[in-house]
C-alpha positions as CSV (number, residue, x, y, z in Angstrom):
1,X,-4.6,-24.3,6.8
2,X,-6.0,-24.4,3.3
3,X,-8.2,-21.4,3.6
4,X,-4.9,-19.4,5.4
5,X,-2.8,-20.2,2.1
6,X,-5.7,-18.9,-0.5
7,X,-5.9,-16.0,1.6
8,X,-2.6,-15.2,1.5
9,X,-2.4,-15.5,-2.1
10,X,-5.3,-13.4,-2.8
11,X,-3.4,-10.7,-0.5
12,X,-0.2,-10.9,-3.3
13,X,-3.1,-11.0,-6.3
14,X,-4.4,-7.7,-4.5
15,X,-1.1,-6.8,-4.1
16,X,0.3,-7.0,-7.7
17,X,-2.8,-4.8,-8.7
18,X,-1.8,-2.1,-6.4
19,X,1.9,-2.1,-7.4
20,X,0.1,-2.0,-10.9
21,X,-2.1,0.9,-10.4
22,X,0.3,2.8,-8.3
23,X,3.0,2.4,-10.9
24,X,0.4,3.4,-13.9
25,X,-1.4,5.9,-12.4
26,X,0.5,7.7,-9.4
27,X,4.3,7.3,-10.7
28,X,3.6,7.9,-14.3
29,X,0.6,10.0,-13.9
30,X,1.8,12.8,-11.8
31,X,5.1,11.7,-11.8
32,X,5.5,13.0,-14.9
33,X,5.0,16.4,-13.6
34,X,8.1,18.2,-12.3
35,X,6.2,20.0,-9.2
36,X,4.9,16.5,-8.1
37,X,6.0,14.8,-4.7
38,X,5.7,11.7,-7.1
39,X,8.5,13.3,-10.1
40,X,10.7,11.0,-8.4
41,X,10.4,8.2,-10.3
42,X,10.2,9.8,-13.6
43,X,12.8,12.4,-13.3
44,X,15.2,10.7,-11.2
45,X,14.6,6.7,-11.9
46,X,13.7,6.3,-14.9
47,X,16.3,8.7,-16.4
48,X,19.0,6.8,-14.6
49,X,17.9,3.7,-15.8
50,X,18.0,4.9,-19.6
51,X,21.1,6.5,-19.5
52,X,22.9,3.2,-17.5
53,X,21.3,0.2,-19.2
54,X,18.8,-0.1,-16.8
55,X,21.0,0.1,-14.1
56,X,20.0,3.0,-11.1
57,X,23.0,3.1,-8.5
58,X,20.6,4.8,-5.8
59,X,19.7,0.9,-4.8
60,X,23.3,0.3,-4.3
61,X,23.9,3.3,-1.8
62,X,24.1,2.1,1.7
63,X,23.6,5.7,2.9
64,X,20.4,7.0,3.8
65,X,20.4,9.7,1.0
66,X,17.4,11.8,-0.1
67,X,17.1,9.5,-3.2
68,X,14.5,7.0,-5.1
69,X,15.5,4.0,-3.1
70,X,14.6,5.9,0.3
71,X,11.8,7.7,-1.6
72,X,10.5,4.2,-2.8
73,X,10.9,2.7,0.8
74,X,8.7,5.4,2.3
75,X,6.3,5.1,0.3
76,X,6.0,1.0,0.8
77,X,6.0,1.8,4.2
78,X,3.4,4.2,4.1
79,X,1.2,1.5,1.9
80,X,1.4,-0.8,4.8
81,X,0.7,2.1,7.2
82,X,-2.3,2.7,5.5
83,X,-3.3,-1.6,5.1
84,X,-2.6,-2.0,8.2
85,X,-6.1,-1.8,9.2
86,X,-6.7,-4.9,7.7
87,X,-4.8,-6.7,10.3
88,X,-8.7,-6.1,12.6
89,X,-9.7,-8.8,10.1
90,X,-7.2,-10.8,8.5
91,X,-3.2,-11.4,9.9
92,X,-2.8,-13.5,6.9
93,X,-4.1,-11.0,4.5
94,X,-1.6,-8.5,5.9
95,X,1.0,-10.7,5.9
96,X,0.6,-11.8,2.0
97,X,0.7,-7.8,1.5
98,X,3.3,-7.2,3.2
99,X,5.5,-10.4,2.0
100,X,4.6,-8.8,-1.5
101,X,6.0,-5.2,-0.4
102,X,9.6,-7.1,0.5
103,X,9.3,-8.9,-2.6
104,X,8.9,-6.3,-4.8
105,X,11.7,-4.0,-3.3
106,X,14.1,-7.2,-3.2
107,X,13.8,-7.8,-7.0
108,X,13.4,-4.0,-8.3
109,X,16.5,-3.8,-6.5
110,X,18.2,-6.6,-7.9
111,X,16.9,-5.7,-11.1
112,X,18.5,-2.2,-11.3
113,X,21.8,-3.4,-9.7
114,X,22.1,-6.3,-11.8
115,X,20.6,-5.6,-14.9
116,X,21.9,-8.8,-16.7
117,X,19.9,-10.3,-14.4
118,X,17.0,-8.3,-14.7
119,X,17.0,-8.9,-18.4
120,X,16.9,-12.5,-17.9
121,X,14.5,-12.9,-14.8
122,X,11.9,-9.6,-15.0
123,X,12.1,-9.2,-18.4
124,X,8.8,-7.3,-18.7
125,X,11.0,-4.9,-16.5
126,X,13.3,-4.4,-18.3
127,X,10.7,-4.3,-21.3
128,X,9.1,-1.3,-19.4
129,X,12.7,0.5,-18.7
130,X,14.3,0.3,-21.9
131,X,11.6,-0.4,-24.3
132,X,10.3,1.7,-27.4
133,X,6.9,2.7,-24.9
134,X,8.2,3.3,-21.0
135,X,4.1,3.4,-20.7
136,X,3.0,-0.2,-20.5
137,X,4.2,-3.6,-18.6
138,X,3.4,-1.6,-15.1
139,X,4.3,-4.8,-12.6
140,X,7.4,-5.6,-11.5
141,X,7.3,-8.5,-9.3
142,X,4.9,-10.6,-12.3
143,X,2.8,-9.6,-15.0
144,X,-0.3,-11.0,-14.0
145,X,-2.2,-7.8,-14.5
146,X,-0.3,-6.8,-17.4
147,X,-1.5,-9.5,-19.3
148,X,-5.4,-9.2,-17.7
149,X,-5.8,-5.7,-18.7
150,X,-3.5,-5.9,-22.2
151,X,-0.4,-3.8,-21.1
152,X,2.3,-6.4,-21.5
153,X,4.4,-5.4,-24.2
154,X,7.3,-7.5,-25.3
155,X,10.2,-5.6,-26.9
156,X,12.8,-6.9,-29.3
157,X,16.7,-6.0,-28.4
C-alpha cells in the first residue's frame, strides 16, 4: 500500500514537470508562432486572458467549438494516449498521471472562469497571466518546478 501511494505521487511529480515543460517549451515556444498548430494558446488564450482580467470564456462554453478549451482537451488526451504505455508496467503510475491531467484542467478552468479565485488560490497563475513577464511561473496546478528550476516570479498588483 505504501509503495502504491509514493508511486502515485512520483506519477503527479512527473506530471507537474511535463505540464511544466509543455507549457515552457511547446505552448510558448512555438506557440508564439502564428503558423504553429500550438499558436493557440498564445494567440487565442493568452490574449483573452489579458484583455478580461484573466478571465477566458472559451472554458465556460458548453458547446464543442473549435476553441482553446477543446484544443487544450485534445491535447491532454493525446498526453495520456501517448503514457498510456506505461499502464504494461505501472496502473498506479498511470493513474497519478492521469489524476494530474483532470486536476489540472479542473483548476485552469476554474482559474479563468473565476479569476477572483484564481488570484487567491493559483496565484502564480495569475502571476504568469497578468504579470510584467508572461514568460516565467510555467505550472499551473503547483509551482514545484517553478521554484526547482528559478522561474517563479511573484508580481505586485
Amino acid at each position: 500500500m505504501l509503495v502504491s501511494i509514493i508511486v502515485f505521487f512520483c506519477a503527479i511529480i512527473y506530471a507537474n514537470f511535463i505540464e511544466w515543460i509543455l507549457h515552457r517549451y511547446i505552448l510558448h515556444g512555438f506557440g508564439k508562432h502564428k503558423q504553429s498548430v500550438w499558436s493557440f494558446h498564445w494567440g487565442e488564450h493568452h490574449r483573452a486572458c489579458r484583455k478580461f482580467n484573466n478571465q477566458d470564456d472559451s472554458y465556460k462554453s458548453i458547446a464543442l467549438k473549435w476553441n482553446s478549451k477543446i484544443k487544450e482537451i485534445l491535447s491532454l488526451l493525446l498526453l495520456c494516449l501517448i503514457h498510456f504505455p506505461i499502464v504494461l508496467l505501472s496502473l498506479t503510475f498511470f493513474s497519478g498521471l492521469v489524476f494530474h491531467m483532470c486536476l489540472y484542467f479542473y483548476l485552469h478552468k476554474k482559474c479563468h472562469t473565476n479569476p477572483e479565485w484564481g488570484y487567491r488560490y493559483l496565484r502564480w497563475h495569475y502571476d504568469h497571466h497578468l504579470g510584467k513577464d508572461q514568460d516565467c511561473n510555467w505550472c499551473v496546478t503547483f509551482p514545484l518546478w517553478d521554484y526547482i528550476l528559478y522561474t517563479r516570479k511573484k508580481n505586485n498588483f
